[in-house]
C-alpha positions in Angstrom: 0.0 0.0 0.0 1.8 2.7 -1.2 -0.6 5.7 -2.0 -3.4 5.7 0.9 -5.5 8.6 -0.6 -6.0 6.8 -3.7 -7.0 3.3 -2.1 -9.5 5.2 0.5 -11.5 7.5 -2.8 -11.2 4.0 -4.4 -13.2 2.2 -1.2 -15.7 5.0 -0.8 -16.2 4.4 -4.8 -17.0 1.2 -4.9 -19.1 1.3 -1.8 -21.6 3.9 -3.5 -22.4 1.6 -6.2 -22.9 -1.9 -4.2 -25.7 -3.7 -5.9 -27.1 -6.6 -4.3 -28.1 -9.5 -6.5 -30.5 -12.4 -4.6 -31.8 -11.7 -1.0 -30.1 -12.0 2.5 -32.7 -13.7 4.6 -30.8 -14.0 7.8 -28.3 -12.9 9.5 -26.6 -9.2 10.0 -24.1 -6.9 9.0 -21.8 -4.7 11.4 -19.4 -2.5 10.9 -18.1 0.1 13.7 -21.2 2.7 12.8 -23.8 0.3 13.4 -25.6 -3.0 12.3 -28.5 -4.7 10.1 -29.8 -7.7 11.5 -32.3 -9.0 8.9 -33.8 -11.7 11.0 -35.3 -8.9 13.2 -35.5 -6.3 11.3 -33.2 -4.4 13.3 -31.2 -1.4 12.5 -29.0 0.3 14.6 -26.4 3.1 14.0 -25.3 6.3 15.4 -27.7 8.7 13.3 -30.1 8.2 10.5 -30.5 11.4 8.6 -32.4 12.6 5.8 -32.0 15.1 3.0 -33.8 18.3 4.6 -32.0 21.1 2.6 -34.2 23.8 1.9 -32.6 24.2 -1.6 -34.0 20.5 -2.5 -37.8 21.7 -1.9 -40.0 23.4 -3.9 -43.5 24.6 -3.1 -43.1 24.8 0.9 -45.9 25.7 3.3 -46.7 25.0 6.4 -49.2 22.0 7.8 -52.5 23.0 7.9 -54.5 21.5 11.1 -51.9 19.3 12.6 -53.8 18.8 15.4 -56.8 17.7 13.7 -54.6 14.9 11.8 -52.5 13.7 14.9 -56.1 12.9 16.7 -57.1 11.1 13.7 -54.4 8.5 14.7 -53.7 6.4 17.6 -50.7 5.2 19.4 -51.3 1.6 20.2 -49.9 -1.2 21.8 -49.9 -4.7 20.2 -48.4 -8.0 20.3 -46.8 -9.5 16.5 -48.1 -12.2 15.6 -44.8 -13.6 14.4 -42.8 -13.4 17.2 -45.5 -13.0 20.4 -43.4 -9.6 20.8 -45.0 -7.2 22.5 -44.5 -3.1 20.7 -45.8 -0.5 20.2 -46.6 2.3 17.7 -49.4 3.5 15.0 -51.7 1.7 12.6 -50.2 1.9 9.1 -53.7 2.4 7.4 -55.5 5.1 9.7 -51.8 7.2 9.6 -52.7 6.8 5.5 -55.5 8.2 6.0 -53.8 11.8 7.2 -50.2 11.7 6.0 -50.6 9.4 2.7 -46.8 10.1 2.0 -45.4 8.6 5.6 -46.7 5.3 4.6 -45.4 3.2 2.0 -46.7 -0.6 0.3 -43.8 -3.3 0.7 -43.2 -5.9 -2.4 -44.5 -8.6 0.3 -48.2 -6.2 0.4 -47.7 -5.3 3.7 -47.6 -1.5 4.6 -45.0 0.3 5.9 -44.4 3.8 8.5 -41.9 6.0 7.7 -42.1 7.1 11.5 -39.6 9.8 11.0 -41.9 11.8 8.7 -44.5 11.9 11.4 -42.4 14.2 13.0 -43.3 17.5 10.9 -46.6 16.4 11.9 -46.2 16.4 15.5 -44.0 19.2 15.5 -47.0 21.3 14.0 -49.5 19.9 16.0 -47.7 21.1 19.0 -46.9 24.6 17.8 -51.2 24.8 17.0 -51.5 23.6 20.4 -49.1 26.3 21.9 -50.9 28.8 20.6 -54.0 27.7 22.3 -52.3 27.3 25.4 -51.2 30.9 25.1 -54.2 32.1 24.2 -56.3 30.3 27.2 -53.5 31.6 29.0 -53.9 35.0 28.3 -57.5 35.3 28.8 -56.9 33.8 32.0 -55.1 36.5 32.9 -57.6 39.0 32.2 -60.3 36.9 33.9 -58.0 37.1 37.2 -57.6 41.1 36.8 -61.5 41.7 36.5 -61.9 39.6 39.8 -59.1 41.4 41.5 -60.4 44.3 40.8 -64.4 43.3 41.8 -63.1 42.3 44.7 -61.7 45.8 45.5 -65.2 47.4 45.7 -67.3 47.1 48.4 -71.0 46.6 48.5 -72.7 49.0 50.6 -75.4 47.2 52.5 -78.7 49.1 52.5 
């Protein structure tokens, strides 16, 4: 190994372009930034990211009603069949029914939750529900004013 630079562009080459040909149905892959273990459909790693840059995304606005959607789903605990494992999470078909694009159709028919694009979702829905807190708050506020100052007159019995 004489010219370290070029083997390591090299490596990173070739591992953009892996293609897989066939199906792993059991076992796992590790490396020192995480692990895939197909038999439990387990991934672990240090982050997941996705692509969020603002200069990828066209037509951007904000979600309307966030609260309204989030109630429309439920966060449910369940046992799998397969395994007798007990979890828990969100039904893939009512979460269709609000945020068509967080849920996707497998090749096996089975569908599939992007949980991590629920997160716009929530983080709306919480903003909505700040405002309401704020506003509540603030007429609270004005309700405890008008009863201090009631309280300062005095009824003159006659």
């Amino acid at each position: 190994l004489t010219d370290l630079k070029t083997y390591t562009e090299g490596a990173l080459v070739t591992l953009s372009n892996v293609t897989t040909v066939g199906a792993l149905n059991a076992g796992s892959i590790t490396s020192g930034f995480g692990s895939i273990d197909i038999g439990s459909n387990t991934f672990t790693g240090a982050s997941f990211t996705s692509s969020s840059d603002i200069r990828l995304k066209t037509n951007i606005s904000e979600i309307e009603n966030g609260i309204e959607k989030v109630n429309k789903m439920r966060g449910v605990n369940f046992t799998w069949k397969e395994d007798n494992r007990e979890d828990f999470g969100v039904i893939a078909q009512e979460v269709e029914e609000v945020a068509p694009h967080a849920v996707h159709e497998g090749s096996d028919g089975y569908k599939k939750v992007d949980y991590s694009k629920l997160t716009a979702l929530l983080i709306q829905a919480v903003k909505e529900q700040q405002t309401t807190i704020e506003s509540q708050q603030s007429q609270i506020d004005d309700l405890k004013e008008l009863v201090n100052k009631l309280g300062n007159f005095k009824i003159k019995k006659q």
